[in-house]
C-alpha positions in Angstrom: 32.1 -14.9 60.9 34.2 -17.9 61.9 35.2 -17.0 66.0 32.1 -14.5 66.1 28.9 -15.3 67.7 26.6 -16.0 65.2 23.6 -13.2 64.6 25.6 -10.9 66.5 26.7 -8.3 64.4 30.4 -7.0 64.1 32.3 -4.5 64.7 34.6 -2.6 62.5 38.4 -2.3 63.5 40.4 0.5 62.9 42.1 0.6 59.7 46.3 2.0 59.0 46.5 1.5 55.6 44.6 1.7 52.7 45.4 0.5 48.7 45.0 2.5 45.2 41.2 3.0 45.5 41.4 4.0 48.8 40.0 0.6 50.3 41.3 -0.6 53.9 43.0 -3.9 54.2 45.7 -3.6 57.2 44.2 -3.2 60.8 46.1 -3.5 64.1 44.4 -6.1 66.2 47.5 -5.6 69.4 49.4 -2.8 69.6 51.5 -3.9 72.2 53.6 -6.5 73.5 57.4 -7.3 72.2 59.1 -8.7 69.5 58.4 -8.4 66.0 55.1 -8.0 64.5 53.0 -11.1 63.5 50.6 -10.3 60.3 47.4 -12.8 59.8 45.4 -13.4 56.9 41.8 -14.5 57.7 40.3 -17.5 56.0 37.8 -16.8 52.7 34.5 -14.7 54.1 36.4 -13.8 57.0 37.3 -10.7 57.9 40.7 -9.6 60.9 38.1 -9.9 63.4 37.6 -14.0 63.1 41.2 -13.4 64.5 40.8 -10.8 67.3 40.8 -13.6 70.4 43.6 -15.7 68.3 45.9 -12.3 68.4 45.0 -11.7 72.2 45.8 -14.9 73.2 49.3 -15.2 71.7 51.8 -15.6 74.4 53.9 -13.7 75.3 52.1 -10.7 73.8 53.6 -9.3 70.6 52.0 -6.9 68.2 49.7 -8.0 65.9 48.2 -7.4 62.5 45.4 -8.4 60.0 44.6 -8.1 56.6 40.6 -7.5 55.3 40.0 -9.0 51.7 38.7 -6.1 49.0 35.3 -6.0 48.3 34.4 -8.3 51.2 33.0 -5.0 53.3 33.2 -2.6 50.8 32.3 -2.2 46.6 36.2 -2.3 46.2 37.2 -4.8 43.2 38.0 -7.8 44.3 41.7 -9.5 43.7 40.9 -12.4 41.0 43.9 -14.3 42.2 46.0 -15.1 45.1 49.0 -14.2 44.2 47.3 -10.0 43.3 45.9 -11.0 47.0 49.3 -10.8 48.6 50.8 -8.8 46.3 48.3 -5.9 47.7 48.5 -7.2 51.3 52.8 -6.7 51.0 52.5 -3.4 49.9 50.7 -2.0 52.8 53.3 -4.5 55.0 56.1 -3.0 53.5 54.4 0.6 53.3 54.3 -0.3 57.7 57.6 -2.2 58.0 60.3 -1.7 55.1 62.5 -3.7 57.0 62.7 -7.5 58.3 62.4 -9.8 59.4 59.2 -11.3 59.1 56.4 -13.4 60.5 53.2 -14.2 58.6 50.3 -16.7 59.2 47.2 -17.5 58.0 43.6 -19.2 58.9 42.4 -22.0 56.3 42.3 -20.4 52.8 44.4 -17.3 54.2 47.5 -19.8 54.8 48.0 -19.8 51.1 48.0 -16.1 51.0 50.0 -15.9 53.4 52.6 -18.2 51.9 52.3 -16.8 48.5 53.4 -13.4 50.5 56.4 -15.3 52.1 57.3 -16.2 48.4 57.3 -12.8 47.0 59.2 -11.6 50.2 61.8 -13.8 49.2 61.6 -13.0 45.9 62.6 -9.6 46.7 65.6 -11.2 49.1 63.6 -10.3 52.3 64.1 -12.7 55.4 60.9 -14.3 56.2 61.3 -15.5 59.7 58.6 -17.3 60.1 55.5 -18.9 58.4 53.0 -20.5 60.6 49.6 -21.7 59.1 46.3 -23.0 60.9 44.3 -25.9 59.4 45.4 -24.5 56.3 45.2 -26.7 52.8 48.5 -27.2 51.5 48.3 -25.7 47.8 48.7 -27.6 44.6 52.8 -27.1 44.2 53.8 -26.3 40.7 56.4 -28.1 38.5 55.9 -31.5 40.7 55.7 -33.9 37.7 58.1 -36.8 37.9 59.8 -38.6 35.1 58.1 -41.8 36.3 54.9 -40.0 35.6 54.0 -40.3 32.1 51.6 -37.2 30.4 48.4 -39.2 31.1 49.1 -40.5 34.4 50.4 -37.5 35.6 46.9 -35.1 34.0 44.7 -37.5 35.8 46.5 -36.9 39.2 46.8 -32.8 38.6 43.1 -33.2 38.3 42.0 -35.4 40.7 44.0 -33.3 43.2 42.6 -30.4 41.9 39.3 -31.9 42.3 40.1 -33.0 45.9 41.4 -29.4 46.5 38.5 -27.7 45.2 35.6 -29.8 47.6 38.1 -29.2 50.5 37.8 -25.0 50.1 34.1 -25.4 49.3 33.5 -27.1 52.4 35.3 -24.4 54.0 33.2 -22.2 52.6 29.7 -23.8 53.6 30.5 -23.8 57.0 31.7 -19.8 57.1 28.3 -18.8 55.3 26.2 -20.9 58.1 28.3 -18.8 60.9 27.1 -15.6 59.6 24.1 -13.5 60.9 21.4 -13.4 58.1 22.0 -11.1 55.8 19.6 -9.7 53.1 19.3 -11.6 49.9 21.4 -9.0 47.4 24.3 -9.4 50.3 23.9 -12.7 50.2 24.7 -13.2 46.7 27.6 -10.7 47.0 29.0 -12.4 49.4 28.3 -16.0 47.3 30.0 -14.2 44.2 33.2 -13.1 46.6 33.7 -17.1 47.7 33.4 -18.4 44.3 36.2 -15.9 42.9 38.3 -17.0 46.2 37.4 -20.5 45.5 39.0 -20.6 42.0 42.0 -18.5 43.0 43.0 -20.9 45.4 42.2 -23.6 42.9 43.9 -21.9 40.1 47.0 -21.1 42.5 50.4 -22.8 42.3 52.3 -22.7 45.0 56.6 -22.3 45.2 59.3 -24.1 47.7 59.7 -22.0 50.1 63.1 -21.8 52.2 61.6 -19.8 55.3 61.1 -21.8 58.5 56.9 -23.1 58.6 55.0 -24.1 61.1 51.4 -26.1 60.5 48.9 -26.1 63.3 46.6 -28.9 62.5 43.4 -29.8 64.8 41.9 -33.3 64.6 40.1 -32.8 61.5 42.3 -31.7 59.4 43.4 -34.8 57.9 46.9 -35.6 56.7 45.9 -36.0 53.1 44.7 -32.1 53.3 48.1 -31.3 55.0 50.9 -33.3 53.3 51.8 -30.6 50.9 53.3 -28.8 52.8 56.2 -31.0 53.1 56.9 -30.1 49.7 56.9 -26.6 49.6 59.0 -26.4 52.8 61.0 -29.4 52.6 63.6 -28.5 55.0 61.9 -26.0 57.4 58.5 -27.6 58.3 57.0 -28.7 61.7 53.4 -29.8 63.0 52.0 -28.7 65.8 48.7 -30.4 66.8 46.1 -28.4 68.8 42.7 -28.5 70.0 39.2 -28.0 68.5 38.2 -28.3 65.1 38.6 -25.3 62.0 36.5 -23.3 63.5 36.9 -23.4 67.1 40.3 -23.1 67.3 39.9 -19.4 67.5 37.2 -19.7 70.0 37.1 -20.2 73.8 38.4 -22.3 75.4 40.6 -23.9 72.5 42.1 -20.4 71.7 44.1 -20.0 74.6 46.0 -23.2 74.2 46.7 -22.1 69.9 48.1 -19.1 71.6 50.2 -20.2 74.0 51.6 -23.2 71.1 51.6 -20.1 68.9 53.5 -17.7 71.2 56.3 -20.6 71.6 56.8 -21.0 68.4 57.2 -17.4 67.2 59.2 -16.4 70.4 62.7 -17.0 69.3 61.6 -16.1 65.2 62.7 -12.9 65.1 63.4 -10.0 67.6 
């Protein structure tokens, strides 16, 4: 897993809450600390311990929490979209804290989870406090045609972006298979089926303006084309925040003390 040694196997972490077929997806990663909670979605083929050092690091120390993805672990069914992803990730938030506000994040992939949660927090005229995302690709934003864009012009840009979108979550996705241990062939192509069906969610997805405050940590890589959206979903609530190491070892030593310190600053003041 991405922040795990490769060939060293993991570790399962307690589990709080579980969903209709009695799968676990909320874990506790800190108990302690002060402030609000902060819940974290992992990136595709991850699972809440890619994000074990991440939480530890965060300073000052707050409680934090993860979500697992069904069927990752387990022969649970896997969501088919993003938005059924968060929409079983808030009910076990809400079932934990019924009350605001709220601070969410998410690795890669699990940034648009994460926002997609924000979005149907809001929906329900919860306060999201915070959003804060980690070299996460800024989803395709629905309704964004222009009138300057005529019908051609504008279905050659949806797809090219789409396209674009598509080789950046794939590329993702090669580089979390090559950090696993090896695993046995029928695993293998489970876990190959699982990315694919993450692959097209988040391809499929359409993302919402969002009016809570966001945050993008963004390491070298993570170039500004990959990033840019997110100025339109939060217009008028979005900063950048640039930190060390690459996708990956961001959540690793020694970069992951530095992402927790930024990350600790930024959530500090959020929500109480």
């Amino acid at each position: 897993m991405p922040g795990m040694p490769a060939g060293r196997p993991e570790t399962r972490v307690a589990m709080k809450a579980t969903d209709d077929s009695g799968a676990t997806l909320l874990c506790t990663l800190v108990a302690g600390g002060t402030g609000a909670p902060l819940y974290l979605v992992p990136s595709v083929g991850s699972t809440p311990l890619s994000l074990m050092r991440l939480a530890r690091a965060i300073d000052p120390r707050r409680p934090v929490r993860s979500f697992a993805y069904a069927g990752l672990e387990d022969d649970t069914a896997p969501h088919r979209t993003l938005e059924a992803m968060a929409a079983a990730h808030l009910e076990e938030l809400l079932a934990l804290s019924p009350e605001g506000p709220y601070l969410l994040g998410g690795h890669c992939l699990g940034g648009a989870v994460a926002l997609e949660m924000a979005l149907q927090l809001e929906a329900r005229g919860r306060d999201v406090a915070r959003l804060v995302v980690f070299d996460s690709i800024a989803p395709l934003i629905e309704g964004s045609r222009q009138a300057s864009v005529g019908p051609d012009d504008f279905g050659s840009r949806a797809a090219a972006a789409e396209s674009g979108f598509r080789r950046s979550i794939e590329e993702v996705v090669t580089r979390t298979i090559g950090a696993y241990p090896v695993i046995g062939p029928d695993a293998f192509r489970r876990l190959g089926a699982l990315l694919k069906l993450h692959i097209d969610a988040g391809v499929a997805y359409r993302a919402r303006p969002l009016r809570a405050r966001t945050c993008v940590l963004r390491t070298e890589g993570c170039g500004d084309a990959v990033l840019d959206g997110w100025s339109r979903i939060a217009p008028d609530a979005l900063s950048f925040h640039d930190v060390p190491g690459d996708t990956f070892s961001m959540l690793r030593l020694p970069h992951v003390e530095t992402v927790g310190r930024i990350l600790g600053r930024l959530l500090v003041d959020a929500a109480r």
